[in-house]
PDB file of N, CA, C, O and CB in Angstrom:
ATOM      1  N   UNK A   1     112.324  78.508 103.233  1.00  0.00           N
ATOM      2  CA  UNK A   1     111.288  79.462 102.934  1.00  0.00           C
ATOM      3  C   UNK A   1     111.879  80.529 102.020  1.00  0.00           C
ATOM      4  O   UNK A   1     112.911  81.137 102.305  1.00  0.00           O
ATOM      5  CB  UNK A   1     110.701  80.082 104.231  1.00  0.00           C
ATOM      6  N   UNK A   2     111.062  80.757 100.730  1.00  0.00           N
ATOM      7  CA  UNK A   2     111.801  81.760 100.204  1.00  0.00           C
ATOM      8  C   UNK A   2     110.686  82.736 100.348  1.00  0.00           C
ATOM      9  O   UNK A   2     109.489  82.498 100.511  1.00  0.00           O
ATOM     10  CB  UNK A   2     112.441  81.522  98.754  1.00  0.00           C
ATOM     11  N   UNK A   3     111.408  84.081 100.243  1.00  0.00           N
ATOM     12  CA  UNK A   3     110.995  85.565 100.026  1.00  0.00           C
ATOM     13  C   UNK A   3     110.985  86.013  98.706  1.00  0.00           C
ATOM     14  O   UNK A   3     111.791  85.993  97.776  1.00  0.00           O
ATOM     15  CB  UNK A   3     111.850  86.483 100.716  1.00  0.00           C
ATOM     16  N   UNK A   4     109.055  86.708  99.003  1.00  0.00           N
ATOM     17  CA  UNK A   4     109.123  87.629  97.184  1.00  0.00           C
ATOM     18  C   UNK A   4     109.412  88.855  97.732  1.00  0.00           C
ATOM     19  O   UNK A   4     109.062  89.414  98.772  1.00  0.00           O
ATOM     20  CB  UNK A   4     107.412  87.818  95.961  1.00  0.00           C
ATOM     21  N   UNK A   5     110.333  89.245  96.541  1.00  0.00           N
ATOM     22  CA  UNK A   5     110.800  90.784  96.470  1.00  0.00           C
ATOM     23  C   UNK A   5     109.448  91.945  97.261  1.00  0.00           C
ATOM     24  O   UNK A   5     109.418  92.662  98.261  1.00  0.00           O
ATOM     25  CB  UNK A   5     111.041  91.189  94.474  1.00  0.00           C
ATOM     26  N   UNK A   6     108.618  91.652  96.315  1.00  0.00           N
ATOM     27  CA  UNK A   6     106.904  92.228  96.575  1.00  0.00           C
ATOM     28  C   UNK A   6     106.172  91.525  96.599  1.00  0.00           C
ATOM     29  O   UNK A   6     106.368  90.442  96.048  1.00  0.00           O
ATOM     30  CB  UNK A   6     106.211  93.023  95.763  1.00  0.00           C
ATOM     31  N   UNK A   7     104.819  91.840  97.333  1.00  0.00           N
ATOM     32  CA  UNK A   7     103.712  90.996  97.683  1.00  0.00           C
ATOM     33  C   UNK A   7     102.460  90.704  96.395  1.00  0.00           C
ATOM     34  O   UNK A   7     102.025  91.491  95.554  1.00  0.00           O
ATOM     35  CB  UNK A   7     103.067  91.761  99.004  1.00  0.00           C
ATOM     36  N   UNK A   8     102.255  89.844  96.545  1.00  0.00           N
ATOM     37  CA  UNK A   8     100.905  89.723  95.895  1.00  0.00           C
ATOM     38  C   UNK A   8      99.758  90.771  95.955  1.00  0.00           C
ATOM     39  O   UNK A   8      99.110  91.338  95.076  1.00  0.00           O
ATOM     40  CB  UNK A   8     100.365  88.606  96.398  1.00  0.00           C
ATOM     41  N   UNK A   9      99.744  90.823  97.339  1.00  0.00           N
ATOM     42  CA  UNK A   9      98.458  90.929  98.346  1.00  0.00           C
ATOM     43  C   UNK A   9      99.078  91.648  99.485  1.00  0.00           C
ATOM     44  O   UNK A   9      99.241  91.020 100.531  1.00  0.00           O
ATOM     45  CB  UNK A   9      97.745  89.384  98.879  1.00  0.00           C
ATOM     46  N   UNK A  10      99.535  93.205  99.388  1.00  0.00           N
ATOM     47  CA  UNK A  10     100.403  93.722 100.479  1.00  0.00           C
ATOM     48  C   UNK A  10      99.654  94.339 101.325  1.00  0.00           C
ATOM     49  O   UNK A  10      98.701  95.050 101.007  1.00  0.00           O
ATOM     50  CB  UNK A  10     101.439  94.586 100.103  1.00  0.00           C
ATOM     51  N   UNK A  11     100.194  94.014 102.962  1.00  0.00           N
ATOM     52  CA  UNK A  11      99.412  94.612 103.671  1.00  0.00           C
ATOM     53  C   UNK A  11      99.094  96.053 104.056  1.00  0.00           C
ATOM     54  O   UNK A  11     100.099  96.563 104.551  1.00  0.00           O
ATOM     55  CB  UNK A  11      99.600  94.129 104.411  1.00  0.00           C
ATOM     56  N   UNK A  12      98.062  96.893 104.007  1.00  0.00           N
ATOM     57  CA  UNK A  12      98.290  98.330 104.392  1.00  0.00           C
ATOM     58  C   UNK A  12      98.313  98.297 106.131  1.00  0.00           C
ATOM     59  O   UNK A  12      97.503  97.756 106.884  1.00  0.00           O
ATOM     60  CB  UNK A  12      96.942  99.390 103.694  1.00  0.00           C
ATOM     61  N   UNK A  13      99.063  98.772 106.333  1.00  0.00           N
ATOM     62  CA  UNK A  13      99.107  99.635 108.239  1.00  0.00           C
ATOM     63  C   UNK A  13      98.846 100.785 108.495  1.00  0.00           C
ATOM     64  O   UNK A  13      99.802 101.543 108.333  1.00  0.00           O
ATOM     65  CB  UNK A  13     100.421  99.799 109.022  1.00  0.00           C
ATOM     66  N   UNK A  14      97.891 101.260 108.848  1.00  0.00           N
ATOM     67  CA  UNK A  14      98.097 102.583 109.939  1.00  0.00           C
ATOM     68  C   UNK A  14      98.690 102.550 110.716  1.00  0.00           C
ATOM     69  O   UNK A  14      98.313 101.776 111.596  1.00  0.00           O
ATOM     70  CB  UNK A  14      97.273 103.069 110.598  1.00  0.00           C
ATOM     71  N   UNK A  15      99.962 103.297 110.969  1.00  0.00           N
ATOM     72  CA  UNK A  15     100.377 104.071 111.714  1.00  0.00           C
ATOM     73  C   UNK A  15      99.946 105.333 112.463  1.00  0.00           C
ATOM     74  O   UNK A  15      99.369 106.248 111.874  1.00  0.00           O
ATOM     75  CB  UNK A  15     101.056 104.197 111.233  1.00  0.00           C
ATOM     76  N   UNK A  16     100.340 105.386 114.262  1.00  0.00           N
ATOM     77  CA  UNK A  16      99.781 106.256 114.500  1.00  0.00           C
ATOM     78  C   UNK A  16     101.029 107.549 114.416  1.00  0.00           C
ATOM     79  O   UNK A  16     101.952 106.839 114.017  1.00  0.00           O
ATOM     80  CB  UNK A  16      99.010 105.905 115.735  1.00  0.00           C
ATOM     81  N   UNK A  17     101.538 108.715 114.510  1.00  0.00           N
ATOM     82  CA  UNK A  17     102.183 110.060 114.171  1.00  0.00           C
ATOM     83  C   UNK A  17     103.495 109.001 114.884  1.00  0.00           C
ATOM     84  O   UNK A  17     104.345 108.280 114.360  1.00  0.00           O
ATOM     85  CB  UNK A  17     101.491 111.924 115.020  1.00  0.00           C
ATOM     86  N   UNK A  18     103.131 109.355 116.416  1.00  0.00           N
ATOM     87  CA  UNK A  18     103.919 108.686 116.931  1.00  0.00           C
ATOM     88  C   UNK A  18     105.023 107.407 116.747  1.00  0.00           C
ATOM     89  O   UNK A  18     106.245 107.360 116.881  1.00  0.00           O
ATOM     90  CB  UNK A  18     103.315 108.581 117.481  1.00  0.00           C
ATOM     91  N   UNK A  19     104.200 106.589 116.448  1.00  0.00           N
ATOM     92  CA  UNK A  19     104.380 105.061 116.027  1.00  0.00           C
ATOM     93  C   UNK A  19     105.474 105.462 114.332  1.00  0.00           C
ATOM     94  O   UNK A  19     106.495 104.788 114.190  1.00  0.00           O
ATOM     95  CB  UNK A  19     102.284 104.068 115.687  1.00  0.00           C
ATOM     96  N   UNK A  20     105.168 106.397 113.367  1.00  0.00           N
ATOM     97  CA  UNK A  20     105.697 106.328 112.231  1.00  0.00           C
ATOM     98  C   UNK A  20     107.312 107.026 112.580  1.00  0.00           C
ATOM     99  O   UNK A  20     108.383 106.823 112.007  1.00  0.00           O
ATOM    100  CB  UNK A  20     104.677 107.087 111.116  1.00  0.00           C
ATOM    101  N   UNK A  21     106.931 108.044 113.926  1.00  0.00           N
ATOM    102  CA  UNK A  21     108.514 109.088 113.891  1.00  0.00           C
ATOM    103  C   UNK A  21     109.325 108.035 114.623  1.00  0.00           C
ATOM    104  O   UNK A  21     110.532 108.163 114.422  1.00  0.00           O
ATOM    105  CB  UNK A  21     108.551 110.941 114.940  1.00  0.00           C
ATOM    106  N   UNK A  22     108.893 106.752 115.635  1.00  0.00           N
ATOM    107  CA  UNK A  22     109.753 105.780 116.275  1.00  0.00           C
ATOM    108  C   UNK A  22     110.279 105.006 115.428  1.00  0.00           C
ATOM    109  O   UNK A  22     111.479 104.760 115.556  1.00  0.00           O
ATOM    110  CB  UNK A  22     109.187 105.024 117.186  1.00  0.00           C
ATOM    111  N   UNK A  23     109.574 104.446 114.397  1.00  0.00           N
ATOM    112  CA  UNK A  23     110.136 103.818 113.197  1.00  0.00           C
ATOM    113  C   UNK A  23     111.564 104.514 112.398  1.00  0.00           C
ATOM    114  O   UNK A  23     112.665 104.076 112.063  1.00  0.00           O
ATOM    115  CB  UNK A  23     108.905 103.822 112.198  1.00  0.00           C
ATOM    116  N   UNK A  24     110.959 105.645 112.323  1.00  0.00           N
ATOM    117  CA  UNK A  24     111.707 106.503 111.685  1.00  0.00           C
ATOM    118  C   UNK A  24     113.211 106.341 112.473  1.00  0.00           C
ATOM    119  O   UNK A  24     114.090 105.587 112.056  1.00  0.00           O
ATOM    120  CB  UNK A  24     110.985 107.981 111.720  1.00  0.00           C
ATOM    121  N   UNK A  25     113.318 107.051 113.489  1.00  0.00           N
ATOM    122  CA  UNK A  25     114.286 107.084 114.549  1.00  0.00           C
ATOM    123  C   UNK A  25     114.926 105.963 114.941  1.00  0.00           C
ATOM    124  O   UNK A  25     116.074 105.990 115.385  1.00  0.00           O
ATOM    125  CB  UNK A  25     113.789 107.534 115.583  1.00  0.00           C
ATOM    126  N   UNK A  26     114.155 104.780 114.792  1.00  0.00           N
ATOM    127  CA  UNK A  26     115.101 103.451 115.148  1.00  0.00           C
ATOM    128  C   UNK A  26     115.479 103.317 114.054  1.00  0.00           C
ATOM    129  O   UNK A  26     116.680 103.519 114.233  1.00  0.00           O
ATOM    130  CB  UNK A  26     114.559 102.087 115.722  1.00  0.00           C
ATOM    131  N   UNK A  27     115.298 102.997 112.331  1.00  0.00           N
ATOM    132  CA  UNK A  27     116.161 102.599 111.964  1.00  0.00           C
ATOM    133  C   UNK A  27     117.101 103.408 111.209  1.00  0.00           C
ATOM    134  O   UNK A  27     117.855 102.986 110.332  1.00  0.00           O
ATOM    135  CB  UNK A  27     115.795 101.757 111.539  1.00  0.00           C
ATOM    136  N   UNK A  28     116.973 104.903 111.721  1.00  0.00           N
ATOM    137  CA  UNK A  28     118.379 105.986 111.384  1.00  0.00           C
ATOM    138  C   UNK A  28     119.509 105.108 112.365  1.00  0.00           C
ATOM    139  O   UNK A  28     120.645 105.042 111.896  1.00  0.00           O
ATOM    140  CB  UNK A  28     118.119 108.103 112.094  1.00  0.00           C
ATOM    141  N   UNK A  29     119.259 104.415 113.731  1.00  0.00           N
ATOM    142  CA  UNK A  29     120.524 103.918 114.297  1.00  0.00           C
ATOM    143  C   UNK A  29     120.573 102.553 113.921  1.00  0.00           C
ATOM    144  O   UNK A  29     119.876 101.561 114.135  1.00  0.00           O
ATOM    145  CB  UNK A  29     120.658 104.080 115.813  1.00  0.00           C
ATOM    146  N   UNK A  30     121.873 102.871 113.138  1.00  0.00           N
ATOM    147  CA  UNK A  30     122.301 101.443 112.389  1.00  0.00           C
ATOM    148  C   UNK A  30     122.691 100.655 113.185  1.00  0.00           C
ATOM    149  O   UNK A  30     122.214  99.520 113.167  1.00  0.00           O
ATOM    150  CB  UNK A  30     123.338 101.428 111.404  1.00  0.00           C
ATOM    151  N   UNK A  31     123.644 100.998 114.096  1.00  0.00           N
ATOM    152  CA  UNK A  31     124.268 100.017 115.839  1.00  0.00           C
ATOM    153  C   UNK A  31     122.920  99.171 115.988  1.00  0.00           C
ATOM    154  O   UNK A  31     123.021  97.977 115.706  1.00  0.00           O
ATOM    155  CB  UNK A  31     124.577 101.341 117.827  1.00  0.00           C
ATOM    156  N   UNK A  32     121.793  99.599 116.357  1.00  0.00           N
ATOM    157  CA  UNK A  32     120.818  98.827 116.988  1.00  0.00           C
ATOM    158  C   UNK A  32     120.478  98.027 115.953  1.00  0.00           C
ATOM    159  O   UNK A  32     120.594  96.806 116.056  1.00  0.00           O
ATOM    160  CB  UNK A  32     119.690  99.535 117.605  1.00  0.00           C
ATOM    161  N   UNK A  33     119.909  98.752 114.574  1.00  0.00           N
ATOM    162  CA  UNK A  33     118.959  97.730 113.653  1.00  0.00           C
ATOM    163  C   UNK A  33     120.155  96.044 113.356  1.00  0.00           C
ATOM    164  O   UNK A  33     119.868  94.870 113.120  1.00  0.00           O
ATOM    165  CB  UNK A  33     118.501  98.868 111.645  1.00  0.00           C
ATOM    166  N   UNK A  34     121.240  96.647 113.503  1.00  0.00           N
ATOM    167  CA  UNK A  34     122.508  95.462 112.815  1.00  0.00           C
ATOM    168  C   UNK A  34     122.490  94.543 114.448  1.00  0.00           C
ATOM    169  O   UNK A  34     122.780  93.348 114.391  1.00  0.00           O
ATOM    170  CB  UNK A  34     124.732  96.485 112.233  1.00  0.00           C
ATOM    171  N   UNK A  35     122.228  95.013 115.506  1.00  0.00           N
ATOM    172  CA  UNK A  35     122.527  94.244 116.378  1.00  0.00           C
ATOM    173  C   UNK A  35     120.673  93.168 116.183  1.00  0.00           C
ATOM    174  O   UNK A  35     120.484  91.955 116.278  1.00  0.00           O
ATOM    175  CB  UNK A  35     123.064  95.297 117.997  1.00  0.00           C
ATOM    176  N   UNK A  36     120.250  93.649 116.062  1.00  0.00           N
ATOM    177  CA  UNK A  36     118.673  93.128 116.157  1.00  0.00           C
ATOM    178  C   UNK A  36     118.017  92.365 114.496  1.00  0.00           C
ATOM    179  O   UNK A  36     116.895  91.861 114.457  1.00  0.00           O
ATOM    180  CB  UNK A  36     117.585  94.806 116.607  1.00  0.00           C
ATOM    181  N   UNK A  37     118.721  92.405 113.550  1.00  0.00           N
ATOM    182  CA  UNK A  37     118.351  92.528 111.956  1.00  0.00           C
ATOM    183  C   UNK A  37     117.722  92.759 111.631  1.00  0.00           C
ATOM    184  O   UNK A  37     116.950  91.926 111.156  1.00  0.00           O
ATOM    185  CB  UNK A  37     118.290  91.959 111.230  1.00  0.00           C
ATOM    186  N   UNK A  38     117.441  94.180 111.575  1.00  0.00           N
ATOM    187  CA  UNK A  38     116.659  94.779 110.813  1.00  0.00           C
ATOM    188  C   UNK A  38     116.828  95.820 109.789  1.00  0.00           C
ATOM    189  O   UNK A  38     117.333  96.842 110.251  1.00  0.00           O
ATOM    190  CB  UNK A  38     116.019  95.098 111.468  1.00  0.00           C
ATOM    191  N   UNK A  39     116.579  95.858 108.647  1.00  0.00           N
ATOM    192  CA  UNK A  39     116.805  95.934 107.809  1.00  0.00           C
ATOM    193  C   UNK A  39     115.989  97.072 106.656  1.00  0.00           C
ATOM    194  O   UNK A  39     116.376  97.594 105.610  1.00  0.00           O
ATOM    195  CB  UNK A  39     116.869  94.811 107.770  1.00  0.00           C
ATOM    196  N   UNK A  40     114.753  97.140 107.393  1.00  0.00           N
ATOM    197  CA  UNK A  40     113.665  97.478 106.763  1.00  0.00           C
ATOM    198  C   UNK A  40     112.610  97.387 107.740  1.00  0.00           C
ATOM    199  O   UNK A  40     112.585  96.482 108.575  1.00  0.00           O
ATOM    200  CB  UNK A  40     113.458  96.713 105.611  1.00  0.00           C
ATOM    201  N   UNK A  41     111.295  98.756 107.626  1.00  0.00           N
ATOM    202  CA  UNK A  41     110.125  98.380 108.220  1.00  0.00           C
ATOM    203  C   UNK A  41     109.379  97.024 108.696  1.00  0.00           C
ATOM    204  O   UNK A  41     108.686  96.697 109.659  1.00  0.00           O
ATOM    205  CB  UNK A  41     109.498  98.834 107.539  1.00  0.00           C
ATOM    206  N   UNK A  42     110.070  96.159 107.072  1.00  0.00           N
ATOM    207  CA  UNK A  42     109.567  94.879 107.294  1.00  0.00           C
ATOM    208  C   UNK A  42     109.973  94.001 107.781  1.00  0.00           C
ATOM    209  O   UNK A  42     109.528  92.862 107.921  1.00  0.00           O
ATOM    210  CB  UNK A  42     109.312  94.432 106.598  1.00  0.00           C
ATOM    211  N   UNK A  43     111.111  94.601 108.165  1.00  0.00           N
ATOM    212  CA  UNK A  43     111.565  93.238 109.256  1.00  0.00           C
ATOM    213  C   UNK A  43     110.778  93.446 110.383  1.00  0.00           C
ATOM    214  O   UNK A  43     110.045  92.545 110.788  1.00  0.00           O
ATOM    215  CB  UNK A  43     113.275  93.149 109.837  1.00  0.00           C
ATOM    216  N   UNK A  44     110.843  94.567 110.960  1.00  0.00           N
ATOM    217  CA  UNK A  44     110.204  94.969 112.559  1.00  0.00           C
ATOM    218  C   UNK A  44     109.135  94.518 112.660  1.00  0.00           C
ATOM    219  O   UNK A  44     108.804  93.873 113.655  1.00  0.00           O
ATOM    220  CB  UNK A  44     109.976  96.398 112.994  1.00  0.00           C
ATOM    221  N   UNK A  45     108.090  94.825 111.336  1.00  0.00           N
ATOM    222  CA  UNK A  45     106.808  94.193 110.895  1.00  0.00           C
ATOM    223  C   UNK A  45     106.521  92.556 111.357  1.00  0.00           C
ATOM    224  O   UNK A  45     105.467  92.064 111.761  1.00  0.00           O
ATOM    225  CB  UNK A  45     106.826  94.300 109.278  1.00  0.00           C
ATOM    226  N   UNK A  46     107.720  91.972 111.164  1.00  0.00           N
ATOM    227  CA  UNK A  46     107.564  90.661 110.507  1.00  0.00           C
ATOM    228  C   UNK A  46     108.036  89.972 111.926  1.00  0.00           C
ATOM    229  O   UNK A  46     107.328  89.111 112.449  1.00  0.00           O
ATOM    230  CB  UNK A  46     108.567  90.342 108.945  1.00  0.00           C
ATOM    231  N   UNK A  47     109.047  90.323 112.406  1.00  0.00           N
ATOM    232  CA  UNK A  47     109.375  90.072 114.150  1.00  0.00           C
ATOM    233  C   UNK A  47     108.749  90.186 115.212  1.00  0.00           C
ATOM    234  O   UNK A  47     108.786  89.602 116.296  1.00  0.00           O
ATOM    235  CB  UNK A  47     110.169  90.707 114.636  1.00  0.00           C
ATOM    236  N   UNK A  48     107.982  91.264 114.653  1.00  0.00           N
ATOM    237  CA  UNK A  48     106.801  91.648 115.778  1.00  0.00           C
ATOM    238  C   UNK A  48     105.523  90.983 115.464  1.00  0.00           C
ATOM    239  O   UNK A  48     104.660  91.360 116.256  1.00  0.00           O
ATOM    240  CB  UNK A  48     106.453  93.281 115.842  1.00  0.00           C
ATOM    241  N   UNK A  49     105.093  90.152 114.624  1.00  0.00           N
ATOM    242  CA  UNK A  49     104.448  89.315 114.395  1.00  0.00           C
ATOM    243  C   UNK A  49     104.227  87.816 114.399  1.00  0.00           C
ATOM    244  O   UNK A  49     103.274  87.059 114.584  1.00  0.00           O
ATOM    245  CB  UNK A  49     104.404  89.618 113.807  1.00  0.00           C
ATOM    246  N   UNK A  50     105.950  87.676 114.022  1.00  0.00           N
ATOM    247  CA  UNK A  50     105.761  86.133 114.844  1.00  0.00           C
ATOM    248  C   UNK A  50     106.199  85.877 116.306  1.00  0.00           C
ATOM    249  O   UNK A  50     106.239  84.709 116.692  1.00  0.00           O
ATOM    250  CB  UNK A  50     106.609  85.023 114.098  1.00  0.00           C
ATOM    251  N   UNK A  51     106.536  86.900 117.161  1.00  0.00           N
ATOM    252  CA  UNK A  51     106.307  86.880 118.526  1.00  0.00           C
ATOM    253  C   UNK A  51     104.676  87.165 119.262  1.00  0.00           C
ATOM    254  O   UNK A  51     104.202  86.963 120.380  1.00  0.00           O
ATOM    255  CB  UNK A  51     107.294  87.912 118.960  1.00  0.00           C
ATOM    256  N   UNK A  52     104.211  87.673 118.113  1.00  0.00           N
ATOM    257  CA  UNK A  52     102.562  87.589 118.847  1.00  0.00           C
ATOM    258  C   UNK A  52     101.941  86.134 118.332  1.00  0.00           C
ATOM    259  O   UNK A  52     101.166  85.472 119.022  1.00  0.00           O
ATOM    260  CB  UNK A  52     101.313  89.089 118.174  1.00  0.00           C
ATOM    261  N   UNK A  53     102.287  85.841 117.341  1.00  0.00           N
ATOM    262  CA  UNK A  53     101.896  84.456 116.896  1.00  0.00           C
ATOM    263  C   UNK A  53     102.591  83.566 117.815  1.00  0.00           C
ATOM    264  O   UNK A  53     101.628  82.799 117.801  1.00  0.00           O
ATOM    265  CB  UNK A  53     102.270  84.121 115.382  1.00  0.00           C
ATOM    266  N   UNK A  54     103.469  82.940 118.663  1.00  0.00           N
ATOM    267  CA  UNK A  54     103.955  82.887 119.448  1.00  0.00           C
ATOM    268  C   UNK A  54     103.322  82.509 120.533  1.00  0.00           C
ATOM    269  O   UNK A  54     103.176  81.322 120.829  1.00  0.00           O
ATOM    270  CB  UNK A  54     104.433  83.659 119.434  1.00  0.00           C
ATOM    271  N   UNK A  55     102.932  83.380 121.154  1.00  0.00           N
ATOM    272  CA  UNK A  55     101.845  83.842 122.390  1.00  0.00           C
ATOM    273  C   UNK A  55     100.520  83.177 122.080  1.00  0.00           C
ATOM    274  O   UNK A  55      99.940  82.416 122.855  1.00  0.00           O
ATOM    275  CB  UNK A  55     101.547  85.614 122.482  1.00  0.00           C
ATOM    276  N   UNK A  56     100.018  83.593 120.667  1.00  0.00           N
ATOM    277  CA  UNK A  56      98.697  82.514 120.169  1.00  0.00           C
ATOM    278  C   UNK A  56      98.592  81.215 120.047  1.00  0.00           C
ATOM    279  O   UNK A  56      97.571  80.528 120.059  1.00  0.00           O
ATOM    280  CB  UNK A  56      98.303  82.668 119.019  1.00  0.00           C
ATOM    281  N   UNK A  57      99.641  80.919 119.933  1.00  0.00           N
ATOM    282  CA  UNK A  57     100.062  79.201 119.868  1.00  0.00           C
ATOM    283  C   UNK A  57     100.022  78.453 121.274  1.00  0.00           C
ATOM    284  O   UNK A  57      99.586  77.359 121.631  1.00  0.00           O
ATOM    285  CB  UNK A  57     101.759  78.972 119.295  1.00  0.00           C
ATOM    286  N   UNK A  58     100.750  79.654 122.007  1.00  0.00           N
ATOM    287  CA  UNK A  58     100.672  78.933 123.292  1.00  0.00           C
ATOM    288  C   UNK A  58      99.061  78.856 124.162  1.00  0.00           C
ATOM    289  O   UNK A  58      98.461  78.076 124.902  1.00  0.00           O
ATOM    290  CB  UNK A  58     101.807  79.732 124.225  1.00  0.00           C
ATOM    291  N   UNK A  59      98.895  79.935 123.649  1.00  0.00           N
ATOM    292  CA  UNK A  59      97.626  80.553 124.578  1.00  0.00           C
ATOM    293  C   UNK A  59      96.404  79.580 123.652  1.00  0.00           C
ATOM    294  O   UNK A  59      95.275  79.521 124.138  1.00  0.00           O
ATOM    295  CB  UNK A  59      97.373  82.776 124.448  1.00  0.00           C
ATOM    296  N   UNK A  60      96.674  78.876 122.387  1.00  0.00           N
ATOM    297  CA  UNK A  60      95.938  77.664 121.737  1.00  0.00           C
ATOM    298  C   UNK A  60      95.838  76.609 122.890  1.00  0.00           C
ATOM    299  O   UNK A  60      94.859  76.098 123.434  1.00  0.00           O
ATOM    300  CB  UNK A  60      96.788  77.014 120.363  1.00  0.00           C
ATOM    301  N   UNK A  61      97.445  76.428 123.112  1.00  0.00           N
ATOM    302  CA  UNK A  61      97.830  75.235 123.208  1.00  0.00           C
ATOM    303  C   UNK A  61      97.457  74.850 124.786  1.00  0.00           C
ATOM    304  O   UNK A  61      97.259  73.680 125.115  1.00  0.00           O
ATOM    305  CB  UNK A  61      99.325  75.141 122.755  1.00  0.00           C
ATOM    306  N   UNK A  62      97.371  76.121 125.864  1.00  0.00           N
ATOM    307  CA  UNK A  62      96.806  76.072 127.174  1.00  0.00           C
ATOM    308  C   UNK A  62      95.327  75.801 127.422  1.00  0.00           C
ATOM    309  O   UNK A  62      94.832  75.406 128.478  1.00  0.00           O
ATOM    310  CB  UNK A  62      97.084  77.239 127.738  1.00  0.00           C
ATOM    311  N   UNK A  63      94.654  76.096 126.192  1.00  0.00           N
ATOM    312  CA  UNK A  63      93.387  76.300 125.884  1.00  0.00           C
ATOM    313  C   UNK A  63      92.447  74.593 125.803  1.00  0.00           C
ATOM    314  O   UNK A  63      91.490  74.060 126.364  1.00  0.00           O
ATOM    315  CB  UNK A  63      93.492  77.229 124.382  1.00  0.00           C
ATOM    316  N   UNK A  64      93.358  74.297 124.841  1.00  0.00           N
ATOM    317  CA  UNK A  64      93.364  72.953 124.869  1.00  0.00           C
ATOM    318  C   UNK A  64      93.546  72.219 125.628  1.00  0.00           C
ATOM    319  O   UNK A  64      92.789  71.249 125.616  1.00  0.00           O
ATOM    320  CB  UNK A  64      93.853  72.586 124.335  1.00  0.00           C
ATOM    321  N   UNK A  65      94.797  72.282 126.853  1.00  0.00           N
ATOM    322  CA  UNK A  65      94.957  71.203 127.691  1.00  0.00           C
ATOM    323  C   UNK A  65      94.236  71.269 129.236  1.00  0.00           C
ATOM    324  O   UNK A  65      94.243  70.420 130.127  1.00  0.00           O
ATOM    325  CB  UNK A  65      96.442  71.049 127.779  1.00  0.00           C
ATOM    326  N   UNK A  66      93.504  72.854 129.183  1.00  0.00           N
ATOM    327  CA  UNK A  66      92.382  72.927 130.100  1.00  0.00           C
ATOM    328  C   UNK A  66      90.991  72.261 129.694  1.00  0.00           C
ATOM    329  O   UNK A  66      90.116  72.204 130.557  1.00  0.00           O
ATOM    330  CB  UNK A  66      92.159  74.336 130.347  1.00  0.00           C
ATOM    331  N   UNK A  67      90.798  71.857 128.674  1.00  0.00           N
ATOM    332  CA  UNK A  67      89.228  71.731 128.154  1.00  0.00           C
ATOM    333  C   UNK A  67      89.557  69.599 128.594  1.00  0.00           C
ATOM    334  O   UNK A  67      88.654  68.783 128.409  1.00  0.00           O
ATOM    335  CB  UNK A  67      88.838  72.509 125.646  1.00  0.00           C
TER     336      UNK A  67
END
């Protein structure tokens, strides 16, 4: 899989106050972001998205073998 530098079609997020100063604060500590790889907003973005995709797959896939 390759990565574009920038998006075509980039997504906007709201953030809530809260939600932007935690961002902020986690990746001032480099110890954590290097233990976890992150690198950028968009990694956290992007990790935290295919663990909910994840959950949808399964929660497909239970869906299915009840019907």
């Amino acid at each position: 899989m390759s990565y574009r530098k920038y998006s075509e079609s980039p997504r906007n997020v709201r953030l809530y106050e809260h939600q932007d100063n935690l961002l902020d604060e986690m990746l001032s500590d480099r110890e954590f972001c290097s233990q976890k790889g992150y690198y950028s907003i968009s990694d956290v973005f992007r990790n935290s998205l295919s663990s909910v995709g994840r959950e949808f797959e399964q929660y497909k896939f239970n869906k299915s073998v009840s019907s």
